[in-house]
PAVEX-498883 format. One record per residue (C-alpha): x, z, y. Coordinates in pm, whole numbers, plus 50000, padded with zeros to 5 digits. Layout:
# PAVEX-498883
<rec><x>X</x><z>Z</z><y>Y</y></rec>
...
END
This chain:
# PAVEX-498883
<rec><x>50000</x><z>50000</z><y>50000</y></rec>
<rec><x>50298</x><z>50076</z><y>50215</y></rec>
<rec><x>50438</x><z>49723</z><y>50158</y></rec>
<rec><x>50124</x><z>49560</z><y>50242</y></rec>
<rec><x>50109</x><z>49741</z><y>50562</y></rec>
<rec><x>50509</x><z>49649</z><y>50638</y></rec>
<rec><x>50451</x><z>49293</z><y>50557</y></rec>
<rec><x>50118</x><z>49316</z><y>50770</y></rec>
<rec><x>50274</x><z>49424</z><y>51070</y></rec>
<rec><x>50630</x><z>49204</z><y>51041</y></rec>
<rec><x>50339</x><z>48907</z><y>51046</y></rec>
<rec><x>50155</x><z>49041</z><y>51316</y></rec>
<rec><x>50488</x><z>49077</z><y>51542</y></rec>
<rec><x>50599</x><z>48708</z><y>51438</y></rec>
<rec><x>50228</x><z>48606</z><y>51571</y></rec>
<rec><x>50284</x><z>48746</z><y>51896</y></rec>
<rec><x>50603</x><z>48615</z><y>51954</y></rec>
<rec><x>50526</x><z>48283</z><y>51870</y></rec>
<rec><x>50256</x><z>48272</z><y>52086</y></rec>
<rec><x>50431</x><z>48384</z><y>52375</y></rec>
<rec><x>50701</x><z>48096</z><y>52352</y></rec>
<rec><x>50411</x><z>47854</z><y>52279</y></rec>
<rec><x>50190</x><z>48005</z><y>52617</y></rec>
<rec><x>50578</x><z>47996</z><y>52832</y></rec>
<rec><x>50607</x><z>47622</z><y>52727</y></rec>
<rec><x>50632</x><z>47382</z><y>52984</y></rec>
<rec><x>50665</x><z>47008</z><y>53001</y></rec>
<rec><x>50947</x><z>46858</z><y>53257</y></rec>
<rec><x>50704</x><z>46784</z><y>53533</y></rec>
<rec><x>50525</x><z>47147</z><y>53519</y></rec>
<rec><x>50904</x><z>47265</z><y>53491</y></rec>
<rec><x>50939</x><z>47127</z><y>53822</y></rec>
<rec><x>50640</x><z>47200</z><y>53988</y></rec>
<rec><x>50689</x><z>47575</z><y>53934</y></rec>
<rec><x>51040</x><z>47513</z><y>54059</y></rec>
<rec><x>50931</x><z>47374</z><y>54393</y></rec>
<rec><x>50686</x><z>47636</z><y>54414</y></rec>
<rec><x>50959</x><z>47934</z><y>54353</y></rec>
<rec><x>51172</x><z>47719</z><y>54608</y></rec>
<rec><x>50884</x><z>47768</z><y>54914</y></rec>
<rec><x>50847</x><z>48155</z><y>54828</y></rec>
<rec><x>51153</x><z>48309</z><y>54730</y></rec>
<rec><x>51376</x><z>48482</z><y>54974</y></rec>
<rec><x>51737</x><z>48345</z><y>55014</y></rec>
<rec><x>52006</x><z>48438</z><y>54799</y></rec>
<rec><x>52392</x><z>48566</z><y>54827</y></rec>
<rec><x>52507</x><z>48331</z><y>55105</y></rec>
<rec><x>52887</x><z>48323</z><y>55154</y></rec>
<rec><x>53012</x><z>48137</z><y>55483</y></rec>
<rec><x>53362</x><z>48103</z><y>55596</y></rec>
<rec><x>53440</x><z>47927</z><y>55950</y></rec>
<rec><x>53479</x><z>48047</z><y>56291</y></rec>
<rec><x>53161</x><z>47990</z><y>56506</y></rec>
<rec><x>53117</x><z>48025</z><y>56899</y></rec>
<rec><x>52811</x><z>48274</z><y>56864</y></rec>
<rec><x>52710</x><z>48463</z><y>56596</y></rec>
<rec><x>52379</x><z>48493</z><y>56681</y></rec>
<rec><x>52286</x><z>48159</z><y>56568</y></rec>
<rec><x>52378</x><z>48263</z><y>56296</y></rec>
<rec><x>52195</x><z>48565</z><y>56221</y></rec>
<rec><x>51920</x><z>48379</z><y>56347</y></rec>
<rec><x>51947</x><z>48128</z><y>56048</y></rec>
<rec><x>51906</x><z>48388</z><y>55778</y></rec>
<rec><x>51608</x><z>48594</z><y>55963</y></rec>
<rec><x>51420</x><z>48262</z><y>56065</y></rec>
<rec><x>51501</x><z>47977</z><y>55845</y></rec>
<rec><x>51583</x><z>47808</z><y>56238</y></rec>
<rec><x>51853</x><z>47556</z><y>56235</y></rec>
<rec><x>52149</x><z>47725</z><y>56399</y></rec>
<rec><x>52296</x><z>47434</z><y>56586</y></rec>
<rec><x>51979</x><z>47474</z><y>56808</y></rec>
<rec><x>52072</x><z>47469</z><y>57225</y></rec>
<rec><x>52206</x><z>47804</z><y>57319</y></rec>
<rec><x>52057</x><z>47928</z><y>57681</y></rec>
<rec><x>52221</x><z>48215</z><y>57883</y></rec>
<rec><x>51946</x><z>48423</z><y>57786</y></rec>
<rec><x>52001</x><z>48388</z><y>57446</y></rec>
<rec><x>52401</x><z>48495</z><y>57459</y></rec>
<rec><x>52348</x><z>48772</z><y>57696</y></rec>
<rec><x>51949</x><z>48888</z><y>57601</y></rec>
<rec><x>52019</x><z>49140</z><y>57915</y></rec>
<rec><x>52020</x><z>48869</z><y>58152</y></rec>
<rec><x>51651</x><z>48728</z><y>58281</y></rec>
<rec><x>51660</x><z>48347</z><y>58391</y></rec>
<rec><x>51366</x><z>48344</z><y>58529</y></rec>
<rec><x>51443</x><z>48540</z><y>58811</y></rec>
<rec><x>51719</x><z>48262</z><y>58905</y></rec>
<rec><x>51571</x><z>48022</z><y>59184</y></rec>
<rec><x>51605</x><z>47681</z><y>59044</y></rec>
<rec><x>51843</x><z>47443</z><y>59207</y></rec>
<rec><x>51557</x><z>47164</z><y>59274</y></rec>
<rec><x>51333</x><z>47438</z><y>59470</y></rec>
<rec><x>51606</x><z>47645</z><y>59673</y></rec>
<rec><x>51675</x><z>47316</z><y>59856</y></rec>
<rec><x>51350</x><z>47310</z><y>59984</y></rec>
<rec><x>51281</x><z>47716</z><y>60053</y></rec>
<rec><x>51570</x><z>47698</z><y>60299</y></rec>
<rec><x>51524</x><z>47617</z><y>60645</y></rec>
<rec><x>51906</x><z>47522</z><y>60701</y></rec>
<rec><x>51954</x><z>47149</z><y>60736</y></rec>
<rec><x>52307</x><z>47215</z><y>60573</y></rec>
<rec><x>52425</x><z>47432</z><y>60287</y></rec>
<rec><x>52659</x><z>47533</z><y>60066</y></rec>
<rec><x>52763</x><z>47794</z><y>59832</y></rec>
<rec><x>53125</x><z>47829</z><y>59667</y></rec>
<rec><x>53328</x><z>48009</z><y>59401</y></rec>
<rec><x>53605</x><z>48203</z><y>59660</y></rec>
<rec><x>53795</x><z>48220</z><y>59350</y></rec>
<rec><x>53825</x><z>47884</z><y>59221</y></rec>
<rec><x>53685</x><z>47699</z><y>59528</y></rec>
<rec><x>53404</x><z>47500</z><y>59270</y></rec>
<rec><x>53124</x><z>47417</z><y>59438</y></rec>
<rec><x>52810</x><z>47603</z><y>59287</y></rec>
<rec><x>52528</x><z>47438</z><y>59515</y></rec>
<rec><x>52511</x><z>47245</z><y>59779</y></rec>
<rec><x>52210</x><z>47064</z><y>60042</y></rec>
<rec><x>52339</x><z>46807</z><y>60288</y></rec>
<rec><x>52739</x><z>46992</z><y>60270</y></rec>
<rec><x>52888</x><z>46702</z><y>60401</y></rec>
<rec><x>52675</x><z>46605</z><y>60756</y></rec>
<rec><x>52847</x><z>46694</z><y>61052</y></rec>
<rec><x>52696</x><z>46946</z><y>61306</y></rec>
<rec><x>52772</x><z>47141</z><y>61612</y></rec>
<rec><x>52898</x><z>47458</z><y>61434</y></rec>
<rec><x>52827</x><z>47679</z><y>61748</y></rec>
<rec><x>53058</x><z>48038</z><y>61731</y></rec>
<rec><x>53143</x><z>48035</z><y>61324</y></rec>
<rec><x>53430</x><z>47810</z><y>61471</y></rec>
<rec><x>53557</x><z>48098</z><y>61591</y></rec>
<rec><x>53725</x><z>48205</z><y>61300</y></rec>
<rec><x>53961</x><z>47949</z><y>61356</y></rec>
<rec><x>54034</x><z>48075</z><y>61715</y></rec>
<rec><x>54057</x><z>48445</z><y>61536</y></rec>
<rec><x>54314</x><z>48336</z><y>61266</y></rec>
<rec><x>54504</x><z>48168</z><y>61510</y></rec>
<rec><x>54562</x><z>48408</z><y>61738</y></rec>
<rec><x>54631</x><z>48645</z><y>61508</y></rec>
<rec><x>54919</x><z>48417</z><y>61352</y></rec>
<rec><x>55065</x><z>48378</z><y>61710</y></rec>
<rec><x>55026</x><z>48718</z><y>61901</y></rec>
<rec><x>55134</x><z>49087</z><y>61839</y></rec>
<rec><x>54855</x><z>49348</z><y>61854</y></rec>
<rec><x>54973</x><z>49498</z><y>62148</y></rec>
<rec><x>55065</x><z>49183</z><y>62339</y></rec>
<rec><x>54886</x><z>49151</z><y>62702</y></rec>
<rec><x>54679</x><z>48884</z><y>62736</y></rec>
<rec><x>54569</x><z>48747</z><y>63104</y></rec>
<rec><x>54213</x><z>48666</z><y>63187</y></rec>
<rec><x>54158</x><z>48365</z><y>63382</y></rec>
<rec><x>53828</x><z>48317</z><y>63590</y></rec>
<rec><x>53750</x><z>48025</z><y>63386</y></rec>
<rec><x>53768</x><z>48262</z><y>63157</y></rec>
<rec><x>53553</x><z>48566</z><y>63287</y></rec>
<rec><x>53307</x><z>48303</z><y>63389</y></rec>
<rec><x>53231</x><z>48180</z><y>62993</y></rec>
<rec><x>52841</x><z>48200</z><y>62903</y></rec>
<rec><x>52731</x><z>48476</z><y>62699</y></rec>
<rec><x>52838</x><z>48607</z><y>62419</y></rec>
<rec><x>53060</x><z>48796</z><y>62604</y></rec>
<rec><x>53271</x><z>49126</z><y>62681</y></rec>
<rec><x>53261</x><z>49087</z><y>63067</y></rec>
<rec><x>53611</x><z>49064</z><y>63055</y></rec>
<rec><x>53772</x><z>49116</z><y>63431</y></rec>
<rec><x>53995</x><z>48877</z><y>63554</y></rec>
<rec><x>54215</x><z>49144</z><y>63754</y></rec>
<rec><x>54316</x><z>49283</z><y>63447</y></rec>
<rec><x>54524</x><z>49222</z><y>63141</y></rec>
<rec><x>54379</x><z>49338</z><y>62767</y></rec>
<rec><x>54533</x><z>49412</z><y>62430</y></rec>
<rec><x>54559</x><z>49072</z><y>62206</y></rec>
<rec><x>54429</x><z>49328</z><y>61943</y></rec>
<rec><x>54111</x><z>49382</z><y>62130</y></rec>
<rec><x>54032</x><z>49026</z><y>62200</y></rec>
<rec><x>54104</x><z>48948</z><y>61825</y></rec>
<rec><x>53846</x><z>49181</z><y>61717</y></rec>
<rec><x>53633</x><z>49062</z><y>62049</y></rec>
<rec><x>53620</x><z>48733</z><y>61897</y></rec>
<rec><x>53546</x><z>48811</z><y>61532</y></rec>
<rec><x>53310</x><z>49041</z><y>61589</y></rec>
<rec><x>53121</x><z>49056</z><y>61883</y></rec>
<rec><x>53147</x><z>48637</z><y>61912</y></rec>
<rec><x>53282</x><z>48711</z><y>62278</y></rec>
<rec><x>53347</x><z>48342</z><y>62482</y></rec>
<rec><x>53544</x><z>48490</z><y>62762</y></rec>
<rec><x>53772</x><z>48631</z><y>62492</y></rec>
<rec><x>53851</x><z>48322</z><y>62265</y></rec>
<rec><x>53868</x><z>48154</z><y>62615</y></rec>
<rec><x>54165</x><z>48392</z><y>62690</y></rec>
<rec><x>54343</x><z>48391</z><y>62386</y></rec>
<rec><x>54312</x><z>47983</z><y>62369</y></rec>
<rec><x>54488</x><z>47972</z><y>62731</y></rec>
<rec><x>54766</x><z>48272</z><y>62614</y></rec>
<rec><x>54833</x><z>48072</z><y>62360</y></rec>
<rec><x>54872</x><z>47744</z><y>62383</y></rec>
<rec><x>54826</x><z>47703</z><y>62801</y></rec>
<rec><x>54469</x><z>47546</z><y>62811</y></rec>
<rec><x>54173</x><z>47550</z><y>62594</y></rec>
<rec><x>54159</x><z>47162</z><y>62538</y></rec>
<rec><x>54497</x><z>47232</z><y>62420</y></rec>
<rec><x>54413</x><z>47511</z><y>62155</y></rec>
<rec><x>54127</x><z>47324</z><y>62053</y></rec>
<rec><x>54388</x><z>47016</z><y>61963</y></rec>
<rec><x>54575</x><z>47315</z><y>61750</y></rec>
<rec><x>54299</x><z>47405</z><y>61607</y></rec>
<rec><x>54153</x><z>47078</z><y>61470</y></rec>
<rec><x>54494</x><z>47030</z><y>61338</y></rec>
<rec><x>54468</x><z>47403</z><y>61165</y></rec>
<rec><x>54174</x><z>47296</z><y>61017</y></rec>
<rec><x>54298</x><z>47002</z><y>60901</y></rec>
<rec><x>54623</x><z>47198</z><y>60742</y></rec>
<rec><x>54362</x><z>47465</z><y>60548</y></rec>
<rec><x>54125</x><z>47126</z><y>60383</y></rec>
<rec><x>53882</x><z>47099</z><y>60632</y></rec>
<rec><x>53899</x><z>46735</z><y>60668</y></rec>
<rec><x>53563</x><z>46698</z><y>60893</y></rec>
<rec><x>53603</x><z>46943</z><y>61187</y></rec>
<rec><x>53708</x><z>46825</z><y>61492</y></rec>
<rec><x>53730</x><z>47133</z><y>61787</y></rec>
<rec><x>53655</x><z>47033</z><y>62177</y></rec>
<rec><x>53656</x><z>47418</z><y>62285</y></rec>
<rec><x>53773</x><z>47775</z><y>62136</y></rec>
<rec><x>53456</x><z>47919</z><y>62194</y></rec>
<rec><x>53189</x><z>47681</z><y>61985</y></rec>
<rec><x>52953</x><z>47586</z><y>62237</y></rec>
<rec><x>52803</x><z>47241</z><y>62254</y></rec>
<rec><x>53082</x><z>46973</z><y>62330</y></rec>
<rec><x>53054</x><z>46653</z><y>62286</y></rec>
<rec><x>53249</x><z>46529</z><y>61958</y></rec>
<rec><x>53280</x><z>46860</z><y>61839</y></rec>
<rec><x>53193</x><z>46871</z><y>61468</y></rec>
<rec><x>53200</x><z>47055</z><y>61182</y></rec>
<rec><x>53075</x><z>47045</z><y>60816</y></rec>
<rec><x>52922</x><z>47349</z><y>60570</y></rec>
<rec><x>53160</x><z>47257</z><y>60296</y></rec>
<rec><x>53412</x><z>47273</z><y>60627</y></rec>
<rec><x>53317</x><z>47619</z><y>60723</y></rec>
<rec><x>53301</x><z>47749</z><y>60328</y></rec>
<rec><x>53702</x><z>47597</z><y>60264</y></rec>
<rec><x>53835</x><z>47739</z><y>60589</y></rec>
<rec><x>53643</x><z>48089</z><y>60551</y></rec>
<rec><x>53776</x><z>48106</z><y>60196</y></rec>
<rec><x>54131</x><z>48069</z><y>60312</y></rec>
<rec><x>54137</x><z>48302</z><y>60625</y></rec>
<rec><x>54004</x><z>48553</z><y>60374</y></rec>
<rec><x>54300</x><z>48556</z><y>60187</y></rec>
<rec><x>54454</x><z>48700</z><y>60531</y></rec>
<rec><x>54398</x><z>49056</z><y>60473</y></rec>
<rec><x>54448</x><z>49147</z><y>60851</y></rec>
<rec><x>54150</x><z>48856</z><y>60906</y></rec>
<rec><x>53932</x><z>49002</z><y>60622</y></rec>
<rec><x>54002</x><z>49395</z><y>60719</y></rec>
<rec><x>53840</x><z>49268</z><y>61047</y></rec>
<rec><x>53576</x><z>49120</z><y>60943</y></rec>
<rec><x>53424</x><z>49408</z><y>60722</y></rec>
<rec><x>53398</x><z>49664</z><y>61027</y></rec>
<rec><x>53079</x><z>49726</z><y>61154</y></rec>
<rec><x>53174</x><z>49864</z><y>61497</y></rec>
<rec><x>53542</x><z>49881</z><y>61638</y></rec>
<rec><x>53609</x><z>50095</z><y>61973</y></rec>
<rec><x>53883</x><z>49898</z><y>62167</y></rec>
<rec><x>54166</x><z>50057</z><y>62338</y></rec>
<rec><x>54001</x><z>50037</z><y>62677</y></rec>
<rec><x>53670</x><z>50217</z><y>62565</y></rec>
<rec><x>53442</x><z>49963</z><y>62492</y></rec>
<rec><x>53219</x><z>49977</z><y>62182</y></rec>
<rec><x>53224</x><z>49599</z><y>61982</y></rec>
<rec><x>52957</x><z>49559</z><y>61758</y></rec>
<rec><x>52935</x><z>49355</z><y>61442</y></rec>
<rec><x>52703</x><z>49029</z><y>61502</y></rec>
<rec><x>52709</x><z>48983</z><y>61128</y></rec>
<rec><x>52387</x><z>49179</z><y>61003</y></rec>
<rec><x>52443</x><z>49101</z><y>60624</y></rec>
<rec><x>52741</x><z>49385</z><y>60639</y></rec>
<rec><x>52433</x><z>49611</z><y>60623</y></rec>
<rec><x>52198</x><z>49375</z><y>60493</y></rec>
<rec><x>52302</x><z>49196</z><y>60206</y></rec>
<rec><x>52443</x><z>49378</z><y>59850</y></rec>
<rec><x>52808</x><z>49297</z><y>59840</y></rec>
<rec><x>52905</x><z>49109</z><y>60180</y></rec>
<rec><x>53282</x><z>49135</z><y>60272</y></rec>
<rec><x>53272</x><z>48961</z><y>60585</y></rec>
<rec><x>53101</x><z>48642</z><y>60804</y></rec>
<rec><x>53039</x><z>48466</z><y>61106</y></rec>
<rec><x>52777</x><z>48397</z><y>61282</y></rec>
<rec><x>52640</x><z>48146</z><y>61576</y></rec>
<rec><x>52428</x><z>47947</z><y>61792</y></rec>
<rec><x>52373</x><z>47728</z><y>62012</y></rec>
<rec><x>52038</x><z>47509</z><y>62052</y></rec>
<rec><x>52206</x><z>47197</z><y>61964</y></rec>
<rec><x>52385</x><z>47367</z><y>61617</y></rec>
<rec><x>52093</x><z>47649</z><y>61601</y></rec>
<rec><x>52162</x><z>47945</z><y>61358</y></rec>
<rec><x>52485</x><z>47871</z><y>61169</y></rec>
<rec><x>52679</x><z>48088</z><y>60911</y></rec>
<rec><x>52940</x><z>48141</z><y>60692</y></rec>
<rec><x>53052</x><z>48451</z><y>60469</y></rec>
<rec><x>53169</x><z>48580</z><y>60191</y></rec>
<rec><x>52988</x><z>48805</z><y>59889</y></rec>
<rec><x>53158</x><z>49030</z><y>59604</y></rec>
<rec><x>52982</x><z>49143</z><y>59328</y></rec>
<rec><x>53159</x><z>49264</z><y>59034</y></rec>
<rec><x>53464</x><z>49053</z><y>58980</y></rec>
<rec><x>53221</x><z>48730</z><y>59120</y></rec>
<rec><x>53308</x><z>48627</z><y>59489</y></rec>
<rec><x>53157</x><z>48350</z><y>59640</y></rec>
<rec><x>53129</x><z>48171</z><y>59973</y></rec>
<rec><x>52818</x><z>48063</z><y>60167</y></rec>
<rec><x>52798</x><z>47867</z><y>60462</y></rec>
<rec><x>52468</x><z>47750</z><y>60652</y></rec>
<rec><x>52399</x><z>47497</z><y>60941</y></rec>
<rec><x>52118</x><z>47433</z><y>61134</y></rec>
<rec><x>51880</x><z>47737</z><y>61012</y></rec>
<rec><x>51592</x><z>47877</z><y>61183</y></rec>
<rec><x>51575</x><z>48163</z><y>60967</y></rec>
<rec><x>51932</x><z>48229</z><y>60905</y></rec>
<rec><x>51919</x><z>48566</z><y>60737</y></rec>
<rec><x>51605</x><z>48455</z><y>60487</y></rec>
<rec><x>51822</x><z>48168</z><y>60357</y></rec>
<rec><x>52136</x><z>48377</z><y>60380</y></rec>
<rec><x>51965</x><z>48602</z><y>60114</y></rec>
<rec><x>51823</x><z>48338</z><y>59908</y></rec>
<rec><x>52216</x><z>48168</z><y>59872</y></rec>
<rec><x>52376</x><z>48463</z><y>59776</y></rec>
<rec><x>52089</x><z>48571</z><y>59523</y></rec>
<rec><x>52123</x><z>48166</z><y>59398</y></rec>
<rec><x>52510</x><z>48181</z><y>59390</y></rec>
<rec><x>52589</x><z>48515</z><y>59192</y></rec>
<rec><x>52286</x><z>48385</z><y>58960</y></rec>
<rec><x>52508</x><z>48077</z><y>58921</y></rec>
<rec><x>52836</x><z>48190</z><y>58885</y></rec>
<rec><x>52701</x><z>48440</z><y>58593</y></rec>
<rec><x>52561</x><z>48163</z><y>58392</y></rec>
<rec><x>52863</x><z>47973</z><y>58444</y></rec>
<rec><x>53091</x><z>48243</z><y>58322</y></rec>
<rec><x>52886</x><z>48343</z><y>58054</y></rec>
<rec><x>52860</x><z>47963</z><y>57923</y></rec>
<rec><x>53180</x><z>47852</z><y>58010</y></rec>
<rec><x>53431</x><z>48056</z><y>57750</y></rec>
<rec><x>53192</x><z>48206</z><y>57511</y></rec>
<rec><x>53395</x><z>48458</z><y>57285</y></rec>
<rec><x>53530</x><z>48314</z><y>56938</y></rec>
<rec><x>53406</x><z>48517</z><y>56651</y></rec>
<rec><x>53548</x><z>48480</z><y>56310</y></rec>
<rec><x>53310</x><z>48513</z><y>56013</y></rec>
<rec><x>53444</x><z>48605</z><y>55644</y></rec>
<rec><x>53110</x><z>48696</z><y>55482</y></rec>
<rec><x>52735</x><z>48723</z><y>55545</y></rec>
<rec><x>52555</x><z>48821</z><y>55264</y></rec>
<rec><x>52179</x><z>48845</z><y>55283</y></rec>
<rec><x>51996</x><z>49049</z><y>55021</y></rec>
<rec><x>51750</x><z>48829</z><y>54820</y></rec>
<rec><x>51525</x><z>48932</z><y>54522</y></rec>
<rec><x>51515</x><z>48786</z><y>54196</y></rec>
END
């Protein structure tokens, strides 16, 4: 009875198994049916890579999302903490400006990051000044006495009501000029210098000239309207950029208020000291032929770039707007331009069987 029950069960087992090899059966085209089907929904494997890729976050994205890594890579996807969106796009900014002129530059590298019209000359009204600044303070000692001339003392406002009886500090009339945009000043350092101001303004057309400002040609010392006198914004941007290499020139031009050795109180013209994140220095002017014009210089971080402006009626509004476009700029080029090499031995992503 035992042996029955043995043999019973042996046959039983045998059954079952050859029934479950005859239900697991599959012809070749079922075979590969159910291997398409495992292909669609089964997770990926043990992936090796070996290589040396630009941004590994293409690749990580590949083995999350399935995405093809070679897909464009946008500054917001390198550096997530970055928002594009709040950059003003190059086509608009033209167009929210009211400067007729523009142009914004890397003070490092001199690369031009934007520009609207950079190259159409204009009446540059006082930001010519810095070359009558920079001049002067390449020729003159600061404690060198300078004489006033009544063609001097007689110059149109902006002024420092200089008196023609009197003799005044080179060092005062410097900082007169840079900062407080004084004409009877630049007048008198002009004639100190070089004898008459038709005379300085030959030196200084042949400064700028010397520094790569190709288009600026200088009838006075002081700016105002002259016939032939012309400058360009990509002008004022290259010569600012060099004088502010001069650290007596830029030292200057960062002071908010100077008191001069005869008691007088300059003030600053340039509001952005005070006004704008990260300003080192400017220039302003105006005349009505030139209206506003501008050109200064913005740090932020180890970024430093150069805006000048021509022709503005709201000179401080665009002012803002350029220096928000220009550091916006020079981060996406810096972040795009070397993007750090990262070598990859192994990614292995966990699959299941």
């Amino acid at each position: 009875m035992k042996r029955l029950t043995f043999t019973g069960t042996a046959v039983g087992t045998l059954l079952l198994l050859f029934s479950t090899i005859l239900f697991n059966f599959s012809s070749p085209a079922e075979a590969a049916g159910k291997k398409q089907l495992q292909k669609k929904t089964a997770k990926p494997g043990r992936i090796i890579i070996l290589g040396k890729y630009n941004d590994i976050s293409s690749v990580k994205r590949t083995f999350k999302t399935g995405k093809d890594s070679a897909a464009p890579r946008t500054a917001a996807s390198t550096n997530p903490k970055r928002s594009p969106e709040k950059a003003i796009d190059p086509g608009r900014i033209g167009k929210q400006i009211s400067a007729r002129s523009a142009i914004i530059i890397d003070a490092r590298s001199g690369e031009t990051l934007f520009a609207k019209a950079p190259d159409n000359p204009r009446q540059p009204a006082s930001t010519i000044k810095i070359l009558t600044g920079m001049i002067a303070l390449q020729s003159l000692s600061g404690s060198e006495q300078v004489a006033v001339s009544r063609w001097a003392a007689d110059q149109p406002r902006s002024k420092v009501d200089l008196n023609p009886k009197k003799q005044y500090r080179a060092n005062d009339l410097i900082n007169a000029v840079l900062l407080a945009s004084a004409n009877d000043a630049s007048v008198a350092l002009a004639e100190k210098i070089a004898g008459s101001e038709s005379s300085f303004a030959r030196m200084m057309t042949e400064k700028a000239r010397q520094w790569g400002a190709r288009n600026t040609v200088c009838k006075t010392a002081t700016g105002l309207t002259a016939k032939g006198q012309t400058s360009t914004a990509r002008d004022l941007a290259v010569m600012f950029r060099h004088v502010m290499q001069n650290p007596a020139f830029a030292s200057r031009m960062k002071q908010v208020k100077v008191k001069t050795s005869y008691g007088s109180l300059l003030r600053n013209h340039n509001k952005a000291l005070w006004q704008v994140e990260g300003t080192q220095g400017g220039k302003t002017g105006f005349t009505n032929a030139a209206r506003q014009t501008y050109v200064g210089k913005f740090k932020r971080g180890e970024q430093e770039i150069v805006v000048a402006v021509m022709g503005c009626e709201t000179m401080w509004a665009d002012v803002k707007k350029l220096v928000q476009h220009g550091f916006t700029l020079n981060s996406r080029q810096e972040t795009t331009a070397r993007p750090p090499r990262i070598e990859v031995r192994e990614i292995v992503a966990q699959s299941q069987p």
